[in-house]
N, C-alpha and C positions, 0 to 999 in steps of 0.2 A: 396678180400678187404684187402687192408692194413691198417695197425695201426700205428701209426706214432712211434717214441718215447718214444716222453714225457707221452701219454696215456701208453705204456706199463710201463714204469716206476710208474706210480700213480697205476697202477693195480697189481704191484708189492710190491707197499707202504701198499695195501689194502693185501696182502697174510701174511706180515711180521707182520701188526699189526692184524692178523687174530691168526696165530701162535702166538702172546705173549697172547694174551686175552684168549687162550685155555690152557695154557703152567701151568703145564709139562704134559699134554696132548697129546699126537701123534694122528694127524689126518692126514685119508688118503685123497689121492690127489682126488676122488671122493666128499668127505666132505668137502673139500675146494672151491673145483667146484661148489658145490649146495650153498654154503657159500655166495659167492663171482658171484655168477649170471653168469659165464663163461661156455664154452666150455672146458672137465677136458683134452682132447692134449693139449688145449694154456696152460691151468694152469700148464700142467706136464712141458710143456715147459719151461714156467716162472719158474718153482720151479727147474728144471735143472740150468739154468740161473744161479738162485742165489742160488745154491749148487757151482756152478763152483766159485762164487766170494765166498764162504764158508761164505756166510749167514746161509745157514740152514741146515739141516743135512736129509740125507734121510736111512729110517729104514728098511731094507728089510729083517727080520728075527719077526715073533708073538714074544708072552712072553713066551713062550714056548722053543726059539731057532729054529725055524723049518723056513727053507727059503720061503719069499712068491715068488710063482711061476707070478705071474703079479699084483700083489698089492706092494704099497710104502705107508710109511708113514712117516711124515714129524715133522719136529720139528726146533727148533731155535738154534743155536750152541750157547754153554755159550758165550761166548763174545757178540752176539748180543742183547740175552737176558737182559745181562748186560746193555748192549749201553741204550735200549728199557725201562727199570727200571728206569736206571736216568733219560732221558728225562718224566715219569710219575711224578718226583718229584717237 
């Protein structure tokens, strides 16, 4: 089945205002998945996507420093954050 576009984009709109409403929060790409009603490959997909246009930043290290061996977690790059801020005002 394919997805057109402009749906992937609006489901894209739905991750980035997922990520500020949690922010500074890091969620993983499963929590986003259960968030946002998807499938968590499309989601990883979408959230590669818009790491490649450095929308969002991906965290592959715990608090710890210790690398996740198949876990990401996701966040907003200050700029966006920023963008995201002002249009709330």
């Amino acid at each position: 089945m394919k997805i057109s576009e402009k749906k992937i984009e609006k489901i894209s709109e739905q991750i980035l205002a997922l990520l500020f409403e949690q922010s500074p929060k890091l969620l993983f790409t499963s929590h986003v998945a259960v968030e946002i009603a998807r499938d968590e490959e499309f989601v990883k997909r979408l959230l590669l996507g818009l790491k490649a246009k450095m929308l969002v930043k991906e965290i592959n290290k715990n608090p710890q420093g210790i690398d996740y061996k198949k876990r990401s977690r996701w966040t907003l790059t200050s700029k966006t954050y920023e963008t995201y801020k002002k249009l709330q005002k």
